[in-house]
C-alpha positions in Angstrom: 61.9 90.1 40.3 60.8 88.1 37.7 60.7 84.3 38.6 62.0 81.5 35.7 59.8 78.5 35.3 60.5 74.8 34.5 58.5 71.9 33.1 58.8 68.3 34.1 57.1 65.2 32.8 56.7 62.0 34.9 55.5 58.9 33.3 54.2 60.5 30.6 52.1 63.2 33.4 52.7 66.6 32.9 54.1 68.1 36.2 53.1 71.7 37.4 56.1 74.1 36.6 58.2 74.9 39.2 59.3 78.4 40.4 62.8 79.5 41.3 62.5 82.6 43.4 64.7 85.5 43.0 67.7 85.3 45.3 68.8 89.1 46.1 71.9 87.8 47.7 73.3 85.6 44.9 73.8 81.9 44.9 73.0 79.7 47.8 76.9 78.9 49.8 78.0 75.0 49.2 75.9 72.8 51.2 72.7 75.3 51.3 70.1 74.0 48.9 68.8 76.6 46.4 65.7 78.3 47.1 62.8 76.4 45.5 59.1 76.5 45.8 56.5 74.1 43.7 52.8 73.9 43.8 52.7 71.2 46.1 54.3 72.1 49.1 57.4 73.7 50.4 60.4 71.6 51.7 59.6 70.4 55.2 62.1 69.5 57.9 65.2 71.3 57.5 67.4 73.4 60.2 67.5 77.3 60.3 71.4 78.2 59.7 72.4 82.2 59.7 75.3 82.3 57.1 77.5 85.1 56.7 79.6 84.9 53.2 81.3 88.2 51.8 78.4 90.1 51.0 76.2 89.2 54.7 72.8 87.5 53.7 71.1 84.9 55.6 69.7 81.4 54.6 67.2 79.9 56.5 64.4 77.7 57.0 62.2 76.2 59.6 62.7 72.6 61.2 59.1 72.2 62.3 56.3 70.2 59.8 55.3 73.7 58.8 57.1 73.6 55.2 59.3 77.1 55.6 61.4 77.2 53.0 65.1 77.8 52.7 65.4 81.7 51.2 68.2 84.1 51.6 68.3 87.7 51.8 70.7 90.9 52.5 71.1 91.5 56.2 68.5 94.6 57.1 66.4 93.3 54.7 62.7 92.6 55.5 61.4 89.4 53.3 58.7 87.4 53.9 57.5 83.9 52.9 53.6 83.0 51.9 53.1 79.8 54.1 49.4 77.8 53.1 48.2 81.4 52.9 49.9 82.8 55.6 52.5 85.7 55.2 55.6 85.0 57.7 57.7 88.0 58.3 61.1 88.3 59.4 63.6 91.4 60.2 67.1 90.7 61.9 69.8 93.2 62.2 72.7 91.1 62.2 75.7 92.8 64.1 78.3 90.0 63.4 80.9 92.5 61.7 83.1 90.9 58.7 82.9 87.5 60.7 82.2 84.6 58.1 80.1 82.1 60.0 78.2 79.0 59.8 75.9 78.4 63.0 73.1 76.3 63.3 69.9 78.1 65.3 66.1 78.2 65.9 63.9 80.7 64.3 62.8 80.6 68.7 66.7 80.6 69.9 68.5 83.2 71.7 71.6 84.6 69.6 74.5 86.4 70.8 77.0 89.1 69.6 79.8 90.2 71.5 81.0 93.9 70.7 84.6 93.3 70.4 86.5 89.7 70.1 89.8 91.0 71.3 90.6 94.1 73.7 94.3 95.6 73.6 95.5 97.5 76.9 99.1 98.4 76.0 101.6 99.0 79.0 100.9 98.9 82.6 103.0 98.8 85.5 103.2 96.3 87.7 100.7 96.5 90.1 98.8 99.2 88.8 95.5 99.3 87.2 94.5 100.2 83.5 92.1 102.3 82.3 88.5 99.8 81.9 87.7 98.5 78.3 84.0 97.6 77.7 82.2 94.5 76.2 78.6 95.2 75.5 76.7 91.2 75.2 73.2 91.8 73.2 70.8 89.0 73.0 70.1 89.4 68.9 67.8 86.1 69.1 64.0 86.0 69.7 64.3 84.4 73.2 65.7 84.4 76.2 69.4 83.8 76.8 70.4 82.1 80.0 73.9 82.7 80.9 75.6 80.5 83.3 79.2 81.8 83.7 81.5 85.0 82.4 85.0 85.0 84.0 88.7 85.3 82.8 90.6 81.9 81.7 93.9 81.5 80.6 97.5 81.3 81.4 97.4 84.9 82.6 93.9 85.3 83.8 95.2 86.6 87.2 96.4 89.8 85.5 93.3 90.7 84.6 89.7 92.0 86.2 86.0 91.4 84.9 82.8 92.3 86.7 79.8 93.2 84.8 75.9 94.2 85.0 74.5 90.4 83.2 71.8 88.2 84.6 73.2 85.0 85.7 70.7 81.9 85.2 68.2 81.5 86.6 68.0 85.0 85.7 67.7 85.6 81.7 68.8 88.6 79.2 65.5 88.8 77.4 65.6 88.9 73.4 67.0 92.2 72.1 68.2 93.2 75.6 72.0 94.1 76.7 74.7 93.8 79.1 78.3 95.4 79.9 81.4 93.3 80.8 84.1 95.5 82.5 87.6 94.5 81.8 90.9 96.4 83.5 94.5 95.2 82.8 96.5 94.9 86.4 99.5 93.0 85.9 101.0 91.2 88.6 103.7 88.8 86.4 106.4 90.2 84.9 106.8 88.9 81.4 106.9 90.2 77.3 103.2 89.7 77.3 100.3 88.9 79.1 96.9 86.9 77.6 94.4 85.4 78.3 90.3 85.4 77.6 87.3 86.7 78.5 84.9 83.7 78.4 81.1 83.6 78.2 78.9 80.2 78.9 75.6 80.7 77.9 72.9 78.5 76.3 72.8 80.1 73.3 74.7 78.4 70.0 78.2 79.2 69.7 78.8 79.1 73.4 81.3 79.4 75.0 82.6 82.3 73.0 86.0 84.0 74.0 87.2 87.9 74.1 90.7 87.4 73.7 92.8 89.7 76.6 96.6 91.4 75.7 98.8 93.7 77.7 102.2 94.6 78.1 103.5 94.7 81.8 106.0 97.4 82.9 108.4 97.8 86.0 106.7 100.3 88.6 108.9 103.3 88.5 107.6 106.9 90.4 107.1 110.3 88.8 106.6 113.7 89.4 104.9 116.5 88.4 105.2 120.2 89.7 102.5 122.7 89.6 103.5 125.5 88.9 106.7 125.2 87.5 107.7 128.7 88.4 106.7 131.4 90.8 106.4 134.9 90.3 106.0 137.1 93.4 105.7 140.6 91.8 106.4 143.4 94.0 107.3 142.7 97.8 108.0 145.7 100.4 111.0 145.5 102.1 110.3 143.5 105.5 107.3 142.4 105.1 106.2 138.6 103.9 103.6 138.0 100.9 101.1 136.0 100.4 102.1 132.2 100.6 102.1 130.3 97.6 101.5 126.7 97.0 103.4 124.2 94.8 101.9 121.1 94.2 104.0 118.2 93.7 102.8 114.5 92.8 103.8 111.4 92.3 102.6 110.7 89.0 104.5 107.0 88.4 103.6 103.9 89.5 105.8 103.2 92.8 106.6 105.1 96.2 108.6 108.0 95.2 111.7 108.6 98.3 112.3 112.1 98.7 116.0 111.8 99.5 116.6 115.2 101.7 115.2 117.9 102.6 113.5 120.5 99.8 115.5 123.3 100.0 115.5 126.9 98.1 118.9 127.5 96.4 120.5 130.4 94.2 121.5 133.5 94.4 119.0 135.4 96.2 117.8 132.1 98.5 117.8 134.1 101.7 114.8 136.5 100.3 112.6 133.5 100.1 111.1 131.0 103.0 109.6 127.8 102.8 106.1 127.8 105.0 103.7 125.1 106.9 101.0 124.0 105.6 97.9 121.2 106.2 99.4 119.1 103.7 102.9 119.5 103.5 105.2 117.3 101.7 107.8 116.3 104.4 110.4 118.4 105.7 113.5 115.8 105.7 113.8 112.8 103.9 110.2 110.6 102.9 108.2 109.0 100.8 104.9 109.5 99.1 103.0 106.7 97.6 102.1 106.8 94.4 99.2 109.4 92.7 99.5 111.2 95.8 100.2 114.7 96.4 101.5 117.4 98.7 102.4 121.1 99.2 105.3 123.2 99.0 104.3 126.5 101.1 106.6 129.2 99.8 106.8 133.2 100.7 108.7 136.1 99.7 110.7 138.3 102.4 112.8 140.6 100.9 115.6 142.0 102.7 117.0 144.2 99.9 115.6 146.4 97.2 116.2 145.0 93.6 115.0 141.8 91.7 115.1 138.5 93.2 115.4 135.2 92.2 115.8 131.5 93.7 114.8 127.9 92.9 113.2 125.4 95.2 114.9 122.3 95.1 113.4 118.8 95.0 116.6 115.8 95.4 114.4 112.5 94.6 114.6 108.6 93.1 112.3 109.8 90.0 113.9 110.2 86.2 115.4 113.9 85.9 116.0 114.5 89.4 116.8 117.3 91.3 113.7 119.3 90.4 113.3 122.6 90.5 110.8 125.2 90.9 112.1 128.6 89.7 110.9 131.9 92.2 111.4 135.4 91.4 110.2 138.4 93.0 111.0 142.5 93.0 111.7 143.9 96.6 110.7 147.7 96.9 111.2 150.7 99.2 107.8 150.9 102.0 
């Protein structure tokens, strides 16, 4: 860096030159004085701002009678300030994104970053819950940050959940320390969309600062899944049962799936096969089961005949592609 001098004269006194230092981040933004020092003193009295134009630097100076400066440097840049023979050193690691920003802080102030300003959840059913989303709150600042409130506010803020791990005042995130928010989507209103905000009241500049909250409710419909989706017996001797087999049906939608009548085993060879018991059975007639639960289909193989067999298990149900089926098959031998 090398530093340009200027010479003034005053009533016919020649003044010391004055030093412009180096900038590494380019001019100072409107409004921000340029960076000056003289021989006699550094400017006194002015407020610390963090500025973030295009390329991030930050411009600051003190507010107390100790004559800091304004200076500006990159972000994760270390620079340092000789003060009446004092060096004054100062790192930040600035995690404010592409925000542009113009806030007004303390060297001494807590400063907060949030790690996402809007969260997305998609579609949801009604009455169902989303998968979380995260917020993680750091106290950037070099004290304490006193939060007094974090909740959801908005026209839709019933539709969505928050709990979280942060100290509520008088309890205080201490500088450079961390907290999770925990946001899940649950829609209860029926609409095109649902918004509304994460909001955090703190003592800190900038406060309250909002997470803005989306999602896209659905109408609850039921589901199912069948596992496995075929059943091979391999060889059976004639008159005796095998081994039972389980099916495993779920309800993988959102609401009560009804179970119409009775599962059944159809086809050809439907005599050669038998539905069994078992601890958790899906019901023998007509029911329900509610959503993301499950239940069992017991099945065996009796063969009556020598040959290949084959069959399907039948479910009749109010879920999308009903009847389901569950194809069997099996080869019946001579003892």
């Amino acid at each position: 860096m090398n530093p340009t001098s200027t010479t003034s004269v005053t009533r016919g006194r020649r003044e010391p030159p004055e030093t412009r230092d180096h900038d590494p981040c380019g001019p100072s933004p409107a409004g921000v004085p340029p960076i000056r020092r003289s021989e006699g003193g550094l400017r006194r009295r002015e407020p610390l701002f963090l500025f973030m134009p295009a390329r991030p630097c930050l411009y600051a100076s003190d507010d107390n009678n100790t004559g800091v400066r304004r200076f500006g440097f990159p972000v994760n840049r270390r620079c340092s300030v000789k003060i009446s023979g004092q060096r004054v050193a100062l790192v930040l690691i600035l995690l404010l994104g592409a925000l542009r920003c113009s806030i007004p802080v303390h060297a001494s102030d807590p400063l907060v970053t949030l790690s996402a300003m809007e969260l997305k959840f998609g579609t949801q059913a009604l009455g169902t819950s989303s998968s979380p989303q995260m917020v993680v709150l750091t106290n950037i600042g070099q004290a304490d940050l006193a939060i007094t409130s974090i909740g959801i506010t908005g026209e839709n803020s019933s539709d969505f959940l928050e709990t979280n791990n942060c100290p509520m005042q008088p309890a205080v995130l201490p500088a450079g320390a961390s907290c999770a928010i925990r946001l899940v989507f649950h829609p209860r209103t029926s609409a095109t969309e649902l918004t509304a905000a994460l909001t955090v009241s703190d003592n800190a500049s900038g406060s309250p600062r909002n997470v803005a909250l989306r999602g896209l409710p659905s109408i609850a419909v039921p589901g199912i899944t069948l596992s496995p989706v075929s059943v091979s017996f391999g060889s059976q001797a004639i008159g005796t049962a095998s081994v039972p087999h389980a099916i495993l049906l779920t309800n993988s939608g959102s609401a009560i799936l009804n179970i119409n009548s009775a599962i059944s085993i159809a086809g050809a060879d439907a005599g050669e096969f038998h539905i069994g018991k078992s601890a958790n059975a899906c019901p023998e007639g007509s029911g329900q089961l509610p959503a993301r639960a499950s239940c069992e289909i017991t099945v065996l193989f009796t063969p009556t005949s020598a040959g290949s067999k084959s069959a399907q298990v039948v479910i009749v149900d109010d879920a999308a592609g009903s009847p389901h089926v569950v194809t069997l098959s099996g080869t019946a031998v001579t003892p």
